[in-house]
N, C-alpha and C positions, 0 to 999 in steps of 0.2 A: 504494500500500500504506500502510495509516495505522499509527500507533504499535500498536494492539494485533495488526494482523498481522505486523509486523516483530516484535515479542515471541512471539508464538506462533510464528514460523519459528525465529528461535535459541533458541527455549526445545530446539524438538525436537532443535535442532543442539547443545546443551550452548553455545549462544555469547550467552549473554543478558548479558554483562558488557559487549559491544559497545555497550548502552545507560546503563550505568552511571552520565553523566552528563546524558543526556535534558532533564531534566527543567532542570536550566541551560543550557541552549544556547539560543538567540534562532532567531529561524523559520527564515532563511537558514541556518544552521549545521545544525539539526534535517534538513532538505530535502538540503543536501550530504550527511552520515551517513546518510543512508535511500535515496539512490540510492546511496550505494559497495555499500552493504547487500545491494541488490536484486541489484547486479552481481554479486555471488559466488555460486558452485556451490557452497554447501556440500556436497553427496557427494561432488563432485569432492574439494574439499580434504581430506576425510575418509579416503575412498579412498588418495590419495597422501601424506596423513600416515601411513596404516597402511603403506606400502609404501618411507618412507623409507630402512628400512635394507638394502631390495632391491636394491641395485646391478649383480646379472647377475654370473657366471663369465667375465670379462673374460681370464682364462689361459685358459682352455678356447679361447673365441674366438681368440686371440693364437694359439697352438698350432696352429690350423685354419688360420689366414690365409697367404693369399700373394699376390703382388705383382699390382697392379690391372691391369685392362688401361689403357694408355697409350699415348700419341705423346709421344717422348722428345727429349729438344735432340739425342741421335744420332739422327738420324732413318735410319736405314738398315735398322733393322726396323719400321719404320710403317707404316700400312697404305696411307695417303696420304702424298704430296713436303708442303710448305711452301708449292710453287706451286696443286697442286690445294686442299688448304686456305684459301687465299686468293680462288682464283678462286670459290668455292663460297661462301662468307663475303663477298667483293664482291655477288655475285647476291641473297644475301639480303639485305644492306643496300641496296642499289639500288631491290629490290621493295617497299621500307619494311617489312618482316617482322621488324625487331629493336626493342626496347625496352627501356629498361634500368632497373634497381631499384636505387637507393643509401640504403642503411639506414643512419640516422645519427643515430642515437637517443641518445648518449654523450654526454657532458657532458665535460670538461676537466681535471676532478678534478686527476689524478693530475698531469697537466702544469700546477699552478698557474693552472690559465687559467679561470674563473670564470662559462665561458659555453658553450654548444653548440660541441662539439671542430671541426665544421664550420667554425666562425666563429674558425679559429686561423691565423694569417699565418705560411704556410710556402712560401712562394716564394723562390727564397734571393738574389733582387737583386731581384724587384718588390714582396715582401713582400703579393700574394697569396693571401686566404685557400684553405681546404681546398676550402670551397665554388665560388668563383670557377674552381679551375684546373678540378674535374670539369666543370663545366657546359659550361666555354668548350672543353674538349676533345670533348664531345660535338656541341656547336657542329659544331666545326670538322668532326668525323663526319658530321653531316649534310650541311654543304655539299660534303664531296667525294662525296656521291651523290645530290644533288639531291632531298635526301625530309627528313622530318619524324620525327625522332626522339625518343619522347613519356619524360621522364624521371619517375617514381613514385619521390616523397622518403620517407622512411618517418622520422619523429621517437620521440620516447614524452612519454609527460605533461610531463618533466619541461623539455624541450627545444619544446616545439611555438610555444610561442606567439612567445617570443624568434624561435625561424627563420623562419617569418610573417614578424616586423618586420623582422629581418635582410634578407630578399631583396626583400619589398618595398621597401626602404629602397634598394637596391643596384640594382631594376626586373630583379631574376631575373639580369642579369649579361649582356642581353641574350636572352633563351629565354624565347619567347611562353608569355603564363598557357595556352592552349591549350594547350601541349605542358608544363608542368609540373604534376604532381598530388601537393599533399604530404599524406600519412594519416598517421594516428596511432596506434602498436603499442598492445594491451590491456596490463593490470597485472595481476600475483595479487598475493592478499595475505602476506603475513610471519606463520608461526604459532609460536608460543613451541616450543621443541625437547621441553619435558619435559609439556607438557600438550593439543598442539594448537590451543589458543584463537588467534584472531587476533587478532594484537594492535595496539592503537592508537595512532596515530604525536601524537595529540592526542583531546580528547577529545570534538572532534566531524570528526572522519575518521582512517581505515585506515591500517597500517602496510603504501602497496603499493606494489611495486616492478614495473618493465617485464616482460614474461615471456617476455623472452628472442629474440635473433634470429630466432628460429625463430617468432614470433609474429606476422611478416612475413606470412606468409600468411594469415591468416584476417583481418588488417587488410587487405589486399591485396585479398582479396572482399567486406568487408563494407562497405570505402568506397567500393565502387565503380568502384575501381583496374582490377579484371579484366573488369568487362563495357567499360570504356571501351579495354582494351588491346583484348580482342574486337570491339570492332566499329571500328577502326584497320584490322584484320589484321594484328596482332604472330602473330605464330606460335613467335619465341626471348625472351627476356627474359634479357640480361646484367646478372644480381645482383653488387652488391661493398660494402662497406664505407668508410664516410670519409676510415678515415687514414691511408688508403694513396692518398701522390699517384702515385705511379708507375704507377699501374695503366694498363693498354692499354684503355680505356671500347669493349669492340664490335668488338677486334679484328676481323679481316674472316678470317687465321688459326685462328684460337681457335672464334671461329662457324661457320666451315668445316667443320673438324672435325668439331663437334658435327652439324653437318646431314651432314656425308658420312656419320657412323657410325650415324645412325637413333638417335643416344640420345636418351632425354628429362632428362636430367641428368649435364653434364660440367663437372668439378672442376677447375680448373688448384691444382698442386701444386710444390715446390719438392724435390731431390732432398736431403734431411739430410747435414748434415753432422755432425753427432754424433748416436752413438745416442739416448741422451739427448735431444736437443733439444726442447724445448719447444712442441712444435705437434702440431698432430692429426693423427693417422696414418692415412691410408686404405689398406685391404686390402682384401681378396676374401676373403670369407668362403661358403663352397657357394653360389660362383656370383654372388653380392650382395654389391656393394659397401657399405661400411661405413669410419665411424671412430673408431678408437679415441684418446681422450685419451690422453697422453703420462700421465698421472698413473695413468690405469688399463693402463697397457703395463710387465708385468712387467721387470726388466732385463736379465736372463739373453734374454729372446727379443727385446727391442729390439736386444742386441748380437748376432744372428746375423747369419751373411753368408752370400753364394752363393758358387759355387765359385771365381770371381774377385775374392775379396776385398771385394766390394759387399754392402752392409746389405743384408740380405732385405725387412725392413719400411723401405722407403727414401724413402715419398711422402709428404711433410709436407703438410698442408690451408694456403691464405694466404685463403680464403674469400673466393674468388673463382667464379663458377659461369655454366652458363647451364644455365632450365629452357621448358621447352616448354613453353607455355601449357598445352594440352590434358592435361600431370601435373599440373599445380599445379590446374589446376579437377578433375581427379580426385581428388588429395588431400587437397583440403581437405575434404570427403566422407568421408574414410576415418581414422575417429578415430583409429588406431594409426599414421597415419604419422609422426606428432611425438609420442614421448614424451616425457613432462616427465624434464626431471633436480632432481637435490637439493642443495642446497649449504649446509652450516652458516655462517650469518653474524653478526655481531656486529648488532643491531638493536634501535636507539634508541627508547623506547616509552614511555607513560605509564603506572603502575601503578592499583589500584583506586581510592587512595588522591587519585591527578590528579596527580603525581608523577613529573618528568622522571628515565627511569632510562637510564643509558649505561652498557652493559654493559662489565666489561675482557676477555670471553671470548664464544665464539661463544653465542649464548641462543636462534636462533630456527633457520626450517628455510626457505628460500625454495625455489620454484618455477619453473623455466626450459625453453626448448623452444629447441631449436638446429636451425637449416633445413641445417646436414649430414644431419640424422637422415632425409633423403628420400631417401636413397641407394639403403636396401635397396627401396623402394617402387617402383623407378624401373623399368620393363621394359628397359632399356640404361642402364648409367649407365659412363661413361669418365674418365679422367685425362687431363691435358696438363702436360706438365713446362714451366716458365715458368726462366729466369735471374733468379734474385732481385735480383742486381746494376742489372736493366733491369727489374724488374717486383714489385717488393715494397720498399717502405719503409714499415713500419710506422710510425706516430706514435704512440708507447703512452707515453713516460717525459718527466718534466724533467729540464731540463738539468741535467748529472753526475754522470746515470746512465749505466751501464756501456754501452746500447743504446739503441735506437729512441726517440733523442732529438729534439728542433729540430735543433740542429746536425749528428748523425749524418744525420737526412734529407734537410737542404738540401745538404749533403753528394753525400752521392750523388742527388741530383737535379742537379747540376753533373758532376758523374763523367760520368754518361749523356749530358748536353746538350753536354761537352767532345767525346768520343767521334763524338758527330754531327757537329760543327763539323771534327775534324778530316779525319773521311772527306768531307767537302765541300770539303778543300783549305783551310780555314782553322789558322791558327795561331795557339796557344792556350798560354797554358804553365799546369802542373800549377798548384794553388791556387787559378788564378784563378777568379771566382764566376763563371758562368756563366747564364744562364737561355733558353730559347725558349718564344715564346707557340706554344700551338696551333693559333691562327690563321695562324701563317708555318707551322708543317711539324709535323706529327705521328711524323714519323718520319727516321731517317737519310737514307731514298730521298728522301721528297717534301724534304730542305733542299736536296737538291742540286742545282742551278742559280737558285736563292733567294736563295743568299751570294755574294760575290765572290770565287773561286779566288784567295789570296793573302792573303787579308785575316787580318792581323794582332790580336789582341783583347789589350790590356795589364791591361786594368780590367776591376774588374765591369760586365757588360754584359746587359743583359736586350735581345734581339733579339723584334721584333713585326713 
């Protein structure tokens, strides 16, 4: 597209300011602004600028809702034991039929860390990045079933190229370039709150940001992610997030489930402890499951309860999942399964003038797509109640903040690795740092006969 068809596009768009500086930019700069250019939907943007203050009757929904179906830590109304789950979730991992997706597109920001949140040492005696402990746990998944477990890394712009060097620098952490495939999430752009324009983060490229977890998927197809899971024979794909080291990568449980219940989308979920709490709330809305943000959850209906005392709306999201390949290649087809959301943000721009402007107030309007929003789509979609204690440590905060800090998490990643060591007959006193590689035992059962009944642990001790 040459300069006067990119003018004649944003002329029609009202966005002809995006060339405002053209005419100073050098070839390579010109070329960078004219493909970000091309990339954007302007009707798209247009469309969902007119719709930003559409947010939906989120009371109305809330009022509808009741409690999802789930397999609960009581298991005594579930539909499957813990054992069938297992056995069922072994046989699919066995047949090579799982795959897993770790989205880790975040950057450090918030924790002072300066580099892809992946590439942050939270092992709390080996000092272990975020990346090393996932990989090596799936590792070790594989070799307890003699199969190939293909891992799809998912970055965003801002993150790709540093994890590139990261893991090659590190040779993947041992996990063949064959079985790892890293893609890279799309952007939208940033448009001014009070006008629509979009706006320019410089004046030869876009003000644009990742668009959202939920962006997963159409990167997912377009790099080629899904025809390679298809012709593997993935049939489950275990989706999770970075910063949570605790996570159970493919449970054999968890995958169970999902394949005993026929769903094409099961959520593990945490049971709230306060109504209030800060995480996303999945319910059953006529029949579909659904979540609602803790921000769009009235208070008056976050605080009900059943007839025993227990919250009504009680299933927090830790955005954790597994989807069936067969929905995710139907839904990437079906443009209403991810709708965008809206969020006012403070964003940093150049004015007409070439003028660095730092807002003190929210000034623009960004664009996001979140892969809960596949809930309702799903022809079966389920819960599993997870113990956050053994399955959820968030990495969100720096250190001394109130929560989900470094220390909060090596924390309890010790807690849990104490708890194994003792039901293995080892002796352990409270404080001490603790750590197990994956590669010795993935779990309480498999440490046990691993360790020596008796053995004493005074010091930090990282066991491999």
């Amino acid at each position: 597209m040459c300069e006067s068809d990119l003018r004649a596009t944003l002329r029609e768009h009202g966005q002809e300011h995006l060339l405002g500086f053209w005419t100073q930019l050098k070839a390579g700069q010109q070329e960078l602004l004219a493909r970000q250019i091309r990339g954007i939907d302007f009707p798209l943007i247009e469309k969902l600028y007119a719709q930003r203050h559409d947010q939906g009757n989120f009371r109305d929904l809330a009022l509808r809702a009741a409690e999802p179906a789930a397999f609960r830590l009581d298991v005594a109304q579930n539909r499957f034991s813990p054992a069938e789950g297992r056995a069922r979730g072994q046989q699919g991992l066995a047949d090579g039929q799982v795959g897993v997706i770790l989205v880790a597109g975040g950057q450090g920001t918030r924790l002072g860390f300066d580099h892809p949140k992946g590439q942050f040492p939270i092992g709390p005696v080996s000092g272990r990045t975020l990346f090393q402990i996932h990989i090596e746990k799936l590792q070790a998944m594989a070799r307890r079933y003699g199969v190939r477990i293909p891992l799809y890394l998912m970055t965003s712009p801002a993150t790709h190229e540093e994890t590139l060097g990261f893991l090659a620098a590190h040779d993947r952490f041992g996990l063949g370039p064959e079985d790892l495939h890293v893609f890279c999430q799309g952007t939208m752009p940033a448009v001014d709150a009070a006008t629509g324009q979009v706006l320019l983060d410089a004046p030869d490229r876009l003000a644009l940001s990742p668009n959202g977890h939920g962006g997963m998927l159409a990167a997912f197809a377009e790099s080629g992610a899904m025809a390679d899971a298809r012709r593997r024979g993935i049939r489950q794909l275990f989706y999770f997030q970075v910063d949570n080291p605790l996570v159970d990568i493919a449970g054999p449980e968890y995958v169970g489930y999902h394949i005993l219940s026929a769903a094409e989308m099961t959520s593990q979920v945490i049971a709230k402890r306060d109504p209030l709490e800060k995480v996303g709330n999945v319910v059953d809305v006529d029949g579909r499951l659904m979540v609602i943000e803790y921000s769009d959850l009235p208070d008056d209906v976050a605080r009900k309860t059943k007839p025993d005392g227990s919250l009504a709306i009680w299933a927090g999201s830790i955005a954790v999942h597994v989807f069936d390949l067969d929905f995710l290649d139907r839904a990437k087809d079906q443009a209403d399964s991810l709708p965008y959301h809206f969020a006012s943000k403070k964003v940093a721009h150049v004015d007409a003038a070439g003028r660095r402007v730092e807002p003190a107030k929210a000034n623009a309007v960004k664009f996001e797509r979140f892969i809960f929003d596949l809930m309702p789509s799903a022809r079966n979609a389920i819960v599993v109640e997870v113990d956050p204690a053994a399955a959820f440590g968030p990495l969100k905060n720096a250190s001394g903040a109130a929560f989900d800090t470094p220390e909060s998490v090596k924390a309890q990643m010790s807690n849990l690795h104490r708890q194994w060591l003792r039901q293995a007959g080892v002796e352990v006193a409270d404080g001490i740092a603790v750590e197990i590689s994956p590669f010795l035992a993935l779990d309480a059962e498999e440490l046990r006969g691993k360790v020596d009944s008796g053995l004493k642990i005074t010091r930090p001790t990282y066991l491999a």
